[in-house]
C-alpha positions, -999 to 999 in steps of 0.1 A, spaced: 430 -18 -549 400 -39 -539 390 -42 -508 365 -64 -490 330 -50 -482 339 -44 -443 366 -58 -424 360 -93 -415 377 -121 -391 391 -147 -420 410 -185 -415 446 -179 -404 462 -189 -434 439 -167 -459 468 -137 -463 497 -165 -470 474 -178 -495 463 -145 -512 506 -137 -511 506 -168 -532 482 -160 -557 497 -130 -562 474 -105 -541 485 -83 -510 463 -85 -481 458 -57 -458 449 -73 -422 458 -69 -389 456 -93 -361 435 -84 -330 419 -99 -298 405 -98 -263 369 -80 -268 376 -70 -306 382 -105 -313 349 -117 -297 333 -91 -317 348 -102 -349 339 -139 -340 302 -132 -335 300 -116 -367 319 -146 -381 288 -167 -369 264 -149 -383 280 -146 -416 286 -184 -424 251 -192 -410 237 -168 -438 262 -187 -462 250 -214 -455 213 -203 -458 219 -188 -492 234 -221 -503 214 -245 -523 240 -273 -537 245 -301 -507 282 -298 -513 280 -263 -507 257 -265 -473 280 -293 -460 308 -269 -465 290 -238 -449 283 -262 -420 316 -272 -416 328 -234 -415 300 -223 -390 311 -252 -367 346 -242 -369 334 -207 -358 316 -218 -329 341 -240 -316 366 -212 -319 339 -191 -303 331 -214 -270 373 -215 -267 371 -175 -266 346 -179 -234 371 -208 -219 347 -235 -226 370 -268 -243 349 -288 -274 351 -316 -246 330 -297 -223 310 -284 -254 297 -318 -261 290 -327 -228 264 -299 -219 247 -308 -252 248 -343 -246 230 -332 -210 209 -308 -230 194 -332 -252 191 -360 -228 171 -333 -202 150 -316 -230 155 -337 -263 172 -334 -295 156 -320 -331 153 -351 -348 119 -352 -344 112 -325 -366 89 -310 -339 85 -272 -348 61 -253 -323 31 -232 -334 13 -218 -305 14 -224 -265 -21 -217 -251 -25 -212 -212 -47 -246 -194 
């Protein structure tokens, strides 16, 4: 039987949906500290998706995932979407956004 290249944190609905298509998944469900684990590797992997994309479609849908994995992530560490958007609202209105394109080369000492 296949099996996927590590074990990996997947949607909630993912085994129902392989039952339907005729598959059986092997998962198990975990939590506290594993979970966290599993949820930081989640990160990681849909921000590499979304790298390796090149269709727009496709990076809009990478994006989507990754944010659904980092609000599922700040929830893990008790902090609400609410409470989310408000520290980056005082982010950017303290230090600024990244429309401006401004990418840093070199800092040198006055």
């Amino acid at each position: 039987m296949p099996r996927v290249a590590r074990p990996k944190l997947v949607r909630d609905k993912i085994p129902e949906l392989l039952m339907r298509a005729g598959r059986r998944p092997i998962f198990r469900r975990v939590k506290g500290d594993e979970l966290q684990a599993y949820a930081d590797q989640k990160i990681l992997e849909e921000a590499r998706d979304f790298a390796r994309s090149s269709q727009i479609e496709d990076k809009i849908e990478e994006l989507i995932d990754l944010l659904e994995i980092v609000y599922f992530r700040l929830r893990l560490e008790g902090v609400s979407a609410q409470e989310a958007h408000d520290r980056m609202a005082r982010k950017r209105r303290e230090r600024g956004g990244f429309e401006g394109g401004v990418v840093l080369e070199s800092v040198q000492a006055l």
